[in-house]
PQR file of N, CA, C, O and H, with PARSE charges and radii, in Angstrom:
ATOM      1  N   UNK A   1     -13.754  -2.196  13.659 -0.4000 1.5000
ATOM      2  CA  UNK A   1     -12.518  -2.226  12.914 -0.0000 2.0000
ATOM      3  C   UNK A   1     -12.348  -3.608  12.295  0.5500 1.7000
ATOM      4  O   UNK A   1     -12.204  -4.599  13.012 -0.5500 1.4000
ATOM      5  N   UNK A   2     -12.368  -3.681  10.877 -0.4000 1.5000
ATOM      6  CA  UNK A   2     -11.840  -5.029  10.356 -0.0000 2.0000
ATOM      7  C   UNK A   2     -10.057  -5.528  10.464  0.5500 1.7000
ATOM      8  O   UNK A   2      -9.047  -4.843  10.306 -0.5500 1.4000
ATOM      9  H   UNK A   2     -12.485  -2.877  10.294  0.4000 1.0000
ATOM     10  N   UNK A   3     -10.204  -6.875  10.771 -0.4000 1.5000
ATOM     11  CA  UNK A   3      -8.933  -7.991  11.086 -0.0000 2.0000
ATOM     12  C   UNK A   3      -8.132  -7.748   9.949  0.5500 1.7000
ATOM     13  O   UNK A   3      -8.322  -7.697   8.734 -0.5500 1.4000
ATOM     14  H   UNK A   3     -11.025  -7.432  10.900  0.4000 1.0000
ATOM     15  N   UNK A   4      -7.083  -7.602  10.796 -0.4000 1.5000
ATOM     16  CA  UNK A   4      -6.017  -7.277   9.793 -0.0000 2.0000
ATOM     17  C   UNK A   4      -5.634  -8.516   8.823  0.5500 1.7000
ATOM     18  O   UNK A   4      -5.754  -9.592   9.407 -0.5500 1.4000
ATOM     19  H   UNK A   4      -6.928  -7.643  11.783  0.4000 1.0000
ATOM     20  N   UNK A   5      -5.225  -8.614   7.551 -0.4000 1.5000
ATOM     21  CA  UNK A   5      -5.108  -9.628   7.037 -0.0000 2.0000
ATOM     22  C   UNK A   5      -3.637  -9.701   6.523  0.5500 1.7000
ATOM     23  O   UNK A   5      -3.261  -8.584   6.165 -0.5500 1.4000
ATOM     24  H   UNK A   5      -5.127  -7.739   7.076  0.4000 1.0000
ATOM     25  N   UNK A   6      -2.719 -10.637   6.381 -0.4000 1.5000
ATOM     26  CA  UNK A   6      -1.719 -11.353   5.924 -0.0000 2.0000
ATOM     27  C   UNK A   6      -2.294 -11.568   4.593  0.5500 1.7000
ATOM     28  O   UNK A   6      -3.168 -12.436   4.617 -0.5500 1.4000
ATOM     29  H   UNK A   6      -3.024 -11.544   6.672  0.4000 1.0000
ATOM     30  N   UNK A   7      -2.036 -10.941   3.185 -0.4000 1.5000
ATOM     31  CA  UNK A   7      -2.307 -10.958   1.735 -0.0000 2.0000
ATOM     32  C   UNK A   7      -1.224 -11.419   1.079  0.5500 1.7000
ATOM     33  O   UNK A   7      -0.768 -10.349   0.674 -0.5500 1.4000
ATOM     34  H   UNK A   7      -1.326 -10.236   3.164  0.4000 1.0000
ATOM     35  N   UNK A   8      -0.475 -12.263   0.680 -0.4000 1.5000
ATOM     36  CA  UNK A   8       0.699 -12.386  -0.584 -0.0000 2.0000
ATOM     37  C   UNK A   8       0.131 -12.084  -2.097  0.5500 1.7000
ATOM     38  O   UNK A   8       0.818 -11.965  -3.112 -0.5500 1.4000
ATOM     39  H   UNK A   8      -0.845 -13.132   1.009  0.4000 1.0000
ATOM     40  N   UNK A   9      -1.409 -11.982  -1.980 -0.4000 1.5000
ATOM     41  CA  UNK A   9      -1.164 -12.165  -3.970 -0.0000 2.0000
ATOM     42  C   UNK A   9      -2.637 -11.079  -3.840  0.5500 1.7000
ATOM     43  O   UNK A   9      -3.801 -11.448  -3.689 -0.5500 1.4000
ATOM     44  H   UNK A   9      -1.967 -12.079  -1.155  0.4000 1.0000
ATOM     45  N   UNK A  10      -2.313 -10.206  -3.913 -0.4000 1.5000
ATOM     46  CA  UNK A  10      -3.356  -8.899  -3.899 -0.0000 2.0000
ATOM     47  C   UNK A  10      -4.618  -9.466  -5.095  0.5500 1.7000
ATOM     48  O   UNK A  10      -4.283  -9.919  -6.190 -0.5500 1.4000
ATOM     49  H   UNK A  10      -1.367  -9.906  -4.036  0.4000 1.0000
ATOM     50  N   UNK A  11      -5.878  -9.361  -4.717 -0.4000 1.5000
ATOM     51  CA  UNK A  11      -6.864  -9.657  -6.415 -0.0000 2.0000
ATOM     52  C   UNK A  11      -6.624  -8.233  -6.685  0.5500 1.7000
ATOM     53  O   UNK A  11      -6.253  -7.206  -6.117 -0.5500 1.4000
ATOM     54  H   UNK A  11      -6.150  -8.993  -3.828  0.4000 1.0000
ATOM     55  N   UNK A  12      -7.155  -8.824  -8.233 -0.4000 1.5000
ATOM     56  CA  UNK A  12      -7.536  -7.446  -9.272 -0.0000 2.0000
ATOM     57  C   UNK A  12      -8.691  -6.351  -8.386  0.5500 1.7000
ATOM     58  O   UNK A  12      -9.677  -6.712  -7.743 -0.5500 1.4000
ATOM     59  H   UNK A  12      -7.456  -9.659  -8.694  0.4000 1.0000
ATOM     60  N   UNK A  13      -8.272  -5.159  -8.569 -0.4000 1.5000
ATOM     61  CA  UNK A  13      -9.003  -4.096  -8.113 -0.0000 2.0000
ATOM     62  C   UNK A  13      -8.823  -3.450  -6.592  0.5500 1.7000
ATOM     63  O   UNK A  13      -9.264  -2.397  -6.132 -0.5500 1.4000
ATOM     64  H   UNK A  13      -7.471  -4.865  -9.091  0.4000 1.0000
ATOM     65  N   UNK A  14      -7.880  -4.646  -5.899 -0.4000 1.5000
ATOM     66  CA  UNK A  14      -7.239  -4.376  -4.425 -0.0000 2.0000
ATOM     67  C   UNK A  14      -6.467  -3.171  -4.876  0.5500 1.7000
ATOM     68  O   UNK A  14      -6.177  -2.906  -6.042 -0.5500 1.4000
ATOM     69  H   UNK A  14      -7.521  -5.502  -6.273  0.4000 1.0000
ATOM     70  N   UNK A  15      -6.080  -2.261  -3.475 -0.4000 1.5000
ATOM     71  CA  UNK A  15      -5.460  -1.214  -3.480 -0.0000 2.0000
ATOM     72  C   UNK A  15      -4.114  -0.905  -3.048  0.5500 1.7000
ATOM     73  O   UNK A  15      -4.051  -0.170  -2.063 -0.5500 1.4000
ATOM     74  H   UNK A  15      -6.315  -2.477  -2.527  0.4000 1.0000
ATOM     75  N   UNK A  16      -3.037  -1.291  -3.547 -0.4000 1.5000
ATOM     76  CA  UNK A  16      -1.877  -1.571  -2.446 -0.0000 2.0000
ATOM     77  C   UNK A  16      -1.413   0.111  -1.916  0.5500 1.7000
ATOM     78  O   UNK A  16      -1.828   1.067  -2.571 -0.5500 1.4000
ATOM     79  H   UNK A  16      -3.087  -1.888  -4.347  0.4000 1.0000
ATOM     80  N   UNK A  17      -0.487   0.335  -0.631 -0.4000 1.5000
ATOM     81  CA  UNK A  17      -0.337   0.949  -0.182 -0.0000 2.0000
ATOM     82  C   UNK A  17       1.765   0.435   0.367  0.5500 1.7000
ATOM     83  O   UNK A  17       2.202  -0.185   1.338 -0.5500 1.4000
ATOM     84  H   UNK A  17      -0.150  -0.441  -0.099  0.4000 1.0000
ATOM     85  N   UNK A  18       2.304   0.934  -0.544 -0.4000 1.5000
ATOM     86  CA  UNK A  18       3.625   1.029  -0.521 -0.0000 2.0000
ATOM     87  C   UNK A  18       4.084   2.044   0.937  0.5500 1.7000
ATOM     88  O   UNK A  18       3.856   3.218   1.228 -0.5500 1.4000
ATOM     89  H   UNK A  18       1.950   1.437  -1.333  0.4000 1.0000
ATOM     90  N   UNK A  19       4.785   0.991   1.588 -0.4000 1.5000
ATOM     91  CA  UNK A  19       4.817   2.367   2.888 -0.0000 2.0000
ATOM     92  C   UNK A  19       6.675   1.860   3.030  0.5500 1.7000
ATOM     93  O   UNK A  19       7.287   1.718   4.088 -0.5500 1.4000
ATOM     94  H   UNK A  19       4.970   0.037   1.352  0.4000 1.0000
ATOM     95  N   UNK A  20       7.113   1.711   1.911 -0.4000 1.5000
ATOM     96  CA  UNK A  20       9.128   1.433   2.072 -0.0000 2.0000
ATOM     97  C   UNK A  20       9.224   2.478   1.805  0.5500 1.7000
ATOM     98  O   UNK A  20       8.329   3.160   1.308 -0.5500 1.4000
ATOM     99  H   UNK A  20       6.615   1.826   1.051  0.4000 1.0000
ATOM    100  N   UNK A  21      10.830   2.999   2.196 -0.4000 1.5000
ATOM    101  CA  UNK A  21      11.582   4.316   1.884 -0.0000 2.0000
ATOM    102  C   UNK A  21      11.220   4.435   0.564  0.5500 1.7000
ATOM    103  O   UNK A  21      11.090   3.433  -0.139 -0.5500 1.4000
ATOM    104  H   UNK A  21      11.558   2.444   2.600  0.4000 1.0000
ATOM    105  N   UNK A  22      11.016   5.716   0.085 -0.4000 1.5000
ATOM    106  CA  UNK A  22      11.354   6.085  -1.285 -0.0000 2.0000
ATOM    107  C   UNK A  22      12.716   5.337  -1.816  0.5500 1.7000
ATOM    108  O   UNK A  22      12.665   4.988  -2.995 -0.5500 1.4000
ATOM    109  H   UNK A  22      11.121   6.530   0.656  0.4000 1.0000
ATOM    110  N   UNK A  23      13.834   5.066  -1.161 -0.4000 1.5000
ATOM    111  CA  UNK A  23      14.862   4.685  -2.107 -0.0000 2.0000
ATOM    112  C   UNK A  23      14.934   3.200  -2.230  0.5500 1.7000
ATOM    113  O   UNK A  23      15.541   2.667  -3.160 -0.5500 1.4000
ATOM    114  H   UNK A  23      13.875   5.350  -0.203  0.4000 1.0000
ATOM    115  N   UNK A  24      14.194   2.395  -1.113 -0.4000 1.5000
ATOM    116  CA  UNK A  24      14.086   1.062  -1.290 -0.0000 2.0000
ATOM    117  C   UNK A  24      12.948   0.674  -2.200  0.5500 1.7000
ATOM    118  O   UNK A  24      12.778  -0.462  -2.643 -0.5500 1.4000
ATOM    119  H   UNK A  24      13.700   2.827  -0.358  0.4000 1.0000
ATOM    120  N   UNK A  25      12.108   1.828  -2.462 -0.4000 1.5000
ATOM    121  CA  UNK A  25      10.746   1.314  -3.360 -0.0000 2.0000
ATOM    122  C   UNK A  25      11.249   1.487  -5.351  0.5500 1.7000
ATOM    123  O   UNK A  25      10.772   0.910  -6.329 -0.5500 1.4000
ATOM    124  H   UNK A  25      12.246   2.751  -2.102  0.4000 1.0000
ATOM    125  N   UNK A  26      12.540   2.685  -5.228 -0.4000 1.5000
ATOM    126  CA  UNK A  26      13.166   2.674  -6.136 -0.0000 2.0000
ATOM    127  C   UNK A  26      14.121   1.688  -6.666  0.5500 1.7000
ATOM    128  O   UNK A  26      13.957   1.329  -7.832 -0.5500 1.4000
ATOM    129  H   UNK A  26      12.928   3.154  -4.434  0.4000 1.0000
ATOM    130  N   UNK A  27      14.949   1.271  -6.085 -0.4000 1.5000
ATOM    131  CA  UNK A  27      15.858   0.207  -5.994 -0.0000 2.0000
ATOM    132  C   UNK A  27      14.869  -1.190  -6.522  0.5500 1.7000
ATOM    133  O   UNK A  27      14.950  -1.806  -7.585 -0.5500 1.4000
ATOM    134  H   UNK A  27      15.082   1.563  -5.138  0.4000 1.0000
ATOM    135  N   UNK A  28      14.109  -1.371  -5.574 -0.4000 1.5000
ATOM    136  CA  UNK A  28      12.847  -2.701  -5.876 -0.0000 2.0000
ATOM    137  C   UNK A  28      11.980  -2.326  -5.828  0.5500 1.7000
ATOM    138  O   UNK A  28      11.396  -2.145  -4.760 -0.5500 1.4000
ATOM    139  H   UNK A  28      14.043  -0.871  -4.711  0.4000 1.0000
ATOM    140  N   UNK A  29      11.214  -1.866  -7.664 -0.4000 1.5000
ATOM    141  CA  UNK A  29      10.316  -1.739  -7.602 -0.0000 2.0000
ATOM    142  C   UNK A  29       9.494  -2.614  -7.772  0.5500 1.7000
ATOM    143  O   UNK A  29       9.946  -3.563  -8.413 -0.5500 1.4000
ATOM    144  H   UNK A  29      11.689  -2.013  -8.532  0.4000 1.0000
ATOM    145  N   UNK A  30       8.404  -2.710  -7.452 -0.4000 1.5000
ATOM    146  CA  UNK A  30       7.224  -3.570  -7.289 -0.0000 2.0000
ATOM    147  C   UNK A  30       6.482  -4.482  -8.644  0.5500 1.7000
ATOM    148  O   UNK A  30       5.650  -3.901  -9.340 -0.5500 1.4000
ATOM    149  H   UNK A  30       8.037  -1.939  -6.931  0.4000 1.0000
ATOM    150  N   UNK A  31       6.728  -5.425  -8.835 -0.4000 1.5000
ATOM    151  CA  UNK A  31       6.269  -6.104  -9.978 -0.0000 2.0000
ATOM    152  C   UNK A  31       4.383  -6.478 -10.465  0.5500 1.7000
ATOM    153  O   UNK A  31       3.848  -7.007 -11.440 -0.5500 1.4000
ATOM    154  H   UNK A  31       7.404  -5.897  -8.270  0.4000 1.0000
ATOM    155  N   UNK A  32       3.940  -5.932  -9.322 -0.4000 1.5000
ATOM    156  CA  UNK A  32       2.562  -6.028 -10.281 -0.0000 2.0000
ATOM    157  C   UNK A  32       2.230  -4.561 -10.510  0.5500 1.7000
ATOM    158  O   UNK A  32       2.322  -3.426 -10.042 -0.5500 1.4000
ATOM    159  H   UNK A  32       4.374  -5.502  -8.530  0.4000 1.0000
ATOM    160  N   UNK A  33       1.596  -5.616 -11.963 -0.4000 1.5000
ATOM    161  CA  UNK A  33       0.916  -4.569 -12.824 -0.0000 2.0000
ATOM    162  C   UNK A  33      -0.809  -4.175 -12.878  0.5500 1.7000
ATOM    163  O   UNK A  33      -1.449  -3.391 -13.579 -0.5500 1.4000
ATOM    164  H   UNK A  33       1.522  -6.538 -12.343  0.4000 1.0000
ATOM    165  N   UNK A  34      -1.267  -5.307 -11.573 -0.4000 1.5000
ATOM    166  CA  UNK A  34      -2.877  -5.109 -12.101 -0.0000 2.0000
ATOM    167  C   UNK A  34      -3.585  -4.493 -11.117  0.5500 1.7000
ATOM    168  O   UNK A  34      -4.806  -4.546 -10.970 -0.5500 1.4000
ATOM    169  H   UNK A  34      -0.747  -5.944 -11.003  0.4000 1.0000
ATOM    170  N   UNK A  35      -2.636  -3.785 -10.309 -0.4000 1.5000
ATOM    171  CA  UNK A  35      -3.477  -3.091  -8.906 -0.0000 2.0000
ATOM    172  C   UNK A  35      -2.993  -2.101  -8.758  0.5500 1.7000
ATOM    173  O   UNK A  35      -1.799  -1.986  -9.036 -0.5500 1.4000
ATOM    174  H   UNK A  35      -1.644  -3.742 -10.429  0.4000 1.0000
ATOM    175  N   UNK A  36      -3.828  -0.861  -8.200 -0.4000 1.5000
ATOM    176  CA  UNK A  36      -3.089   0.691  -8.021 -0.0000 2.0000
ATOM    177  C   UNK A  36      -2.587   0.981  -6.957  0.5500 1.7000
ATOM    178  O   UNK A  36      -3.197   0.939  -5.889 -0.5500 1.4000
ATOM    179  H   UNK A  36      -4.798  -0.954  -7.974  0.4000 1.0000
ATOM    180  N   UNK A  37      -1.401   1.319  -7.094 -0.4000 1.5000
ATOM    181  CA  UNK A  37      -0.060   1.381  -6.262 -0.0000 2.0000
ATOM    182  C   UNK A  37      -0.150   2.775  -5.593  0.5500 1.7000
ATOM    183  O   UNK A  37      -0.131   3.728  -6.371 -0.5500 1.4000
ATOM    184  H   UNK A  37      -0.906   1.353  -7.962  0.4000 1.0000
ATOM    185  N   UNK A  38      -0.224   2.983  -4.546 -0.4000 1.5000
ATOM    186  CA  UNK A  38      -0.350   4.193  -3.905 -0.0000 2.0000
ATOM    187  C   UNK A  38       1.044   4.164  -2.876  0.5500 1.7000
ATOM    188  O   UNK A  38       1.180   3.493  -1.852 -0.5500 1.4000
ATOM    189  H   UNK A  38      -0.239   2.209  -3.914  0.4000 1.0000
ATOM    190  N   UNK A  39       2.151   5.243  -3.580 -0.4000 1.5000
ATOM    191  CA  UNK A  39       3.294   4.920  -2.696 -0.0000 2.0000
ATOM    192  C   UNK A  39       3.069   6.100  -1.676  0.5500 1.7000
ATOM    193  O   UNK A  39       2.418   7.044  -2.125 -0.5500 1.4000
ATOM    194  H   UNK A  39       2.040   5.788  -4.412  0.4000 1.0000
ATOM    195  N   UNK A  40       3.361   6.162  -0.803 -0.4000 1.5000
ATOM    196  CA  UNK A  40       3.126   6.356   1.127 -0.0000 2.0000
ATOM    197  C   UNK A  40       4.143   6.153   2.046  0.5500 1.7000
ATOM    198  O   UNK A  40       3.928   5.443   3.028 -0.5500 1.4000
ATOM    199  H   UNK A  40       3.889   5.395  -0.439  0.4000 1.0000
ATOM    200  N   UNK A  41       5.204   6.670   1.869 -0.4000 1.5000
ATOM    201  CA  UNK A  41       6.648   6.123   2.765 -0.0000 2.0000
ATOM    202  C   UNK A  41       5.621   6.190   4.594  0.5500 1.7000
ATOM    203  O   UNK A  41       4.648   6.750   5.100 -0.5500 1.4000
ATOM    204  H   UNK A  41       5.378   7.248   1.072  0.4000 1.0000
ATOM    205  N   UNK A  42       6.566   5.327   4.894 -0.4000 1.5000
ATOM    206  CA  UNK A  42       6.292   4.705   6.801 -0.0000 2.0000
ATOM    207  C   UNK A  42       6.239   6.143   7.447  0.5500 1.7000
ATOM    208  O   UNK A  42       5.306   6.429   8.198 -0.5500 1.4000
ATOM    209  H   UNK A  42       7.356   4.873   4.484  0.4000 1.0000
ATOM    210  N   UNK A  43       7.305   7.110   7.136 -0.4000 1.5000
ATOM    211  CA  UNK A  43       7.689   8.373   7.674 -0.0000 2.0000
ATOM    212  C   UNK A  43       6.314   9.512   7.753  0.5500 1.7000
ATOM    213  O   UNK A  43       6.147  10.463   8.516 -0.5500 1.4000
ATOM    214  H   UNK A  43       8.062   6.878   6.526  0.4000 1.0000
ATOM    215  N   UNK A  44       5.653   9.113   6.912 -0.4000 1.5000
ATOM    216  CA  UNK A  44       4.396  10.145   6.242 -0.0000 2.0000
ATOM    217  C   UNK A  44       2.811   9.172   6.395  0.5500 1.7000
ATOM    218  O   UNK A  44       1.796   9.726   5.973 -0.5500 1.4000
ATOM    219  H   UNK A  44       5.789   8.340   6.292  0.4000 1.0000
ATOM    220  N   UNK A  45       2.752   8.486   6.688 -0.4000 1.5000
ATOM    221  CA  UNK A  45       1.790   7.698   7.182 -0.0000 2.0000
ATOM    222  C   UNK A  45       1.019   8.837   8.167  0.5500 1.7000
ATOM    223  O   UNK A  45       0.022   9.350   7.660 -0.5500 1.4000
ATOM    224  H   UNK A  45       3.577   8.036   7.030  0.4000 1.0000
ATOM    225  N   UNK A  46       1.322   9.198   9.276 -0.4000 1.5000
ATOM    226  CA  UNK A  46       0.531   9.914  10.523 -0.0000 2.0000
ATOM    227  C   UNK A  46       0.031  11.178   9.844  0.5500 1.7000
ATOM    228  O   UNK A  46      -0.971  11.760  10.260 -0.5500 1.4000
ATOM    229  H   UNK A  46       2.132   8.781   9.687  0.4000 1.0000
ATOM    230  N   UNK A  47       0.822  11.657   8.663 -0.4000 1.5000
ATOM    231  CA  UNK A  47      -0.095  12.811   8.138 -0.0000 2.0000
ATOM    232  C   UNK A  47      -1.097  12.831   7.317  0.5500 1.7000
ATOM    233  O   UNK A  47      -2.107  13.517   7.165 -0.5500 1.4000
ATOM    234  H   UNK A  47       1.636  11.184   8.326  0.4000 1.0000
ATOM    235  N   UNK A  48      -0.499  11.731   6.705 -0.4000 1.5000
ATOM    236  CA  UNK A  48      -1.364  11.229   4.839 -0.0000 2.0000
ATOM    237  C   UNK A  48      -2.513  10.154   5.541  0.5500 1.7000
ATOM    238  O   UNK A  48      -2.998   9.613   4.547 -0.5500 1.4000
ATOM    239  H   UNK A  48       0.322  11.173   6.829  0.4000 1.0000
ATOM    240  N   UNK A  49      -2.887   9.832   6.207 -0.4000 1.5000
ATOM    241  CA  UNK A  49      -3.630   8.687   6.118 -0.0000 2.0000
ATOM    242  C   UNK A  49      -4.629   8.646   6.383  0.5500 1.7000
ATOM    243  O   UNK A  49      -5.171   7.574   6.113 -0.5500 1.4000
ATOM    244  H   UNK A  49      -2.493  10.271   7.015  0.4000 1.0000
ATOM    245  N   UNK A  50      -5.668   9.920   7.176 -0.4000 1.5000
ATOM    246  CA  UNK A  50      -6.613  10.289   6.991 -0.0000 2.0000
ATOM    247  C   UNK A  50      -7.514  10.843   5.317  0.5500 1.7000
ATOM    248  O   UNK A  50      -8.730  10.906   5.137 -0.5500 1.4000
ATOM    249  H   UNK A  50      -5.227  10.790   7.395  0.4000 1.0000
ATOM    250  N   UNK A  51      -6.307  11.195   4.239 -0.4000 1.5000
ATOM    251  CA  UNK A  51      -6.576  11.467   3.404 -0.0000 2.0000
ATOM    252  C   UNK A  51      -7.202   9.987   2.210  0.5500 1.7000
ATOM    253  O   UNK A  51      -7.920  10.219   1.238 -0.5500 1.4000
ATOM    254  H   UNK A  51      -5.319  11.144   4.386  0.4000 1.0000
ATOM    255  N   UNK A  52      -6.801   8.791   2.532 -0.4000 1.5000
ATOM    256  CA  UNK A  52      -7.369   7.528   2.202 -0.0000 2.0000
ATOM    257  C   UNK A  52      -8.884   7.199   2.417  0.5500 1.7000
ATOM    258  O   UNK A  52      -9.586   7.294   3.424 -0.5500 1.4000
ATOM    259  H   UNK A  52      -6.217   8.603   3.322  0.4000 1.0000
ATOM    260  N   UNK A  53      -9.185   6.739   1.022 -0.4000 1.5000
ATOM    261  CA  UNK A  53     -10.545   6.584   1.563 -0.0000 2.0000
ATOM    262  C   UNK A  53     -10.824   5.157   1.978  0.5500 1.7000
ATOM    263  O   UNK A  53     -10.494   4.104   1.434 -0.5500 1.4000
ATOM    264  H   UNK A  53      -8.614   6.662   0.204  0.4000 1.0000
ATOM    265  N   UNK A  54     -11.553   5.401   3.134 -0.4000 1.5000
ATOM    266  CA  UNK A  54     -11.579   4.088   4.309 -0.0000 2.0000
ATOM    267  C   UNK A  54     -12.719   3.262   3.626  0.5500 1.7000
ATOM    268  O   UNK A  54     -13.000   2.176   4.132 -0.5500 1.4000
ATOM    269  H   UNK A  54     -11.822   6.257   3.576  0.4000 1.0000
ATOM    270  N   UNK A  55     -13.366   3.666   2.569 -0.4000 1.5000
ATOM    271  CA  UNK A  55     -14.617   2.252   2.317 -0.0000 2.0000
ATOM    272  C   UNK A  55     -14.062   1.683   0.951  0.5500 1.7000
ATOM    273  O   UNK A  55     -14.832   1.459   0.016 -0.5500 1.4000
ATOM    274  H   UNK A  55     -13.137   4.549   2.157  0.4000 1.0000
ATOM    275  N   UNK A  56     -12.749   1.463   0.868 -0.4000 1.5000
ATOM    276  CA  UNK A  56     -11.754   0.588  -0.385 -0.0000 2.0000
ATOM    277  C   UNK A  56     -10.856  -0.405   0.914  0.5500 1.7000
ATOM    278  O   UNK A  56     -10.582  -0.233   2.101 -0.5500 1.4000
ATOM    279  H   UNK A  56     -12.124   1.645   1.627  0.4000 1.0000
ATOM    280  N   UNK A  57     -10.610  -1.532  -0.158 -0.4000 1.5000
ATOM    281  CA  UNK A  57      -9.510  -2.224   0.695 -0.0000 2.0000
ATOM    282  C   UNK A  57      -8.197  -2.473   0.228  0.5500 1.7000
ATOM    283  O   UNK A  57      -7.818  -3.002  -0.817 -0.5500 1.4000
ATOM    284  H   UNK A  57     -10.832  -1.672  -1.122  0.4000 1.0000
ATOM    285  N   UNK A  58      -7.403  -1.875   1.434 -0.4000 1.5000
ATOM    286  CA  UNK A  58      -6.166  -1.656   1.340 -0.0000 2.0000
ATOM    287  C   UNK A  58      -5.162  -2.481   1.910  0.5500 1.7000
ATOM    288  O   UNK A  58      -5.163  -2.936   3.053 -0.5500 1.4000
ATOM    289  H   UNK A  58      -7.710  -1.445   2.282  0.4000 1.0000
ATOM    290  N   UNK A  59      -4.397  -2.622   1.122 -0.4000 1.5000
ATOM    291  CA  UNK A  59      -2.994  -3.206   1.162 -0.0000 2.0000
ATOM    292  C   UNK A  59      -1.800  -2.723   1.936  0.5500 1.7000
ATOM    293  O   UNK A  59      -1.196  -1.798   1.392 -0.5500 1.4000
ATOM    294  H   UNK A  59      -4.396  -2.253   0.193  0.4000 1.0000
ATOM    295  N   UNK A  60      -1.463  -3.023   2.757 -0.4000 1.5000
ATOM    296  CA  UNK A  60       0.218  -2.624   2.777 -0.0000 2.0000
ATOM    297  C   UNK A  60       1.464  -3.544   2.439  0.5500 1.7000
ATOM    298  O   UNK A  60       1.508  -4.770   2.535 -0.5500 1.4000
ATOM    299  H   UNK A  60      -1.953  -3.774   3.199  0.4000 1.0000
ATOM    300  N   UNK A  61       2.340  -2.793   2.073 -0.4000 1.5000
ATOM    301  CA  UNK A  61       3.614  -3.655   1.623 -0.0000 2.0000
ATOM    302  C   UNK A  61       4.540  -3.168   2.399  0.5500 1.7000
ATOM    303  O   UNK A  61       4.980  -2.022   2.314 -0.5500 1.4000
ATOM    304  H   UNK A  61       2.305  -1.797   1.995  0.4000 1.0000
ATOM    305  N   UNK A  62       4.995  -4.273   3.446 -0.4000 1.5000
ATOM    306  CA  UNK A  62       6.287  -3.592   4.126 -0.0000 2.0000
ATOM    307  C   UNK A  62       7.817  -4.214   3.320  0.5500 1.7000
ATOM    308  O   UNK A  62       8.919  -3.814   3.695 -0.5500 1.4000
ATOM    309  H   UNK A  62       4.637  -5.205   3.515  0.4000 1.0000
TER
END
């Protein structure tokens, strides 16, 4: 299993993984534009997350 990492400034081609409420991800939405945003509320994580593909590296945003 790779070390979890502490990221503030995602590079180009990183994968972020939005896991806030739907209404807090609405309210503030997310200001970059150069990485693909995969929104994933916290609630839906245990079902959805096998469906990720594990040889990309992923981001979370709490």
């Amino acid at each position: 299993m790779q070390a979890i990492e502490n990221v503030t400034n995602p590079k180009p081609g990183d994968i972020i993984i939005d896991v806030r409420h739907p209404e807090d991800a609405e309210q503030r939405p997310l200001a970059i534009t150069t990485n693909q945003i995969i929104s994933l509320p916290f609630f839906n994580l245990g079902k959805c997350a096998d469906q990720l593909d594990r040889q990309q590296v992923l981001f979370t945003l709490l």
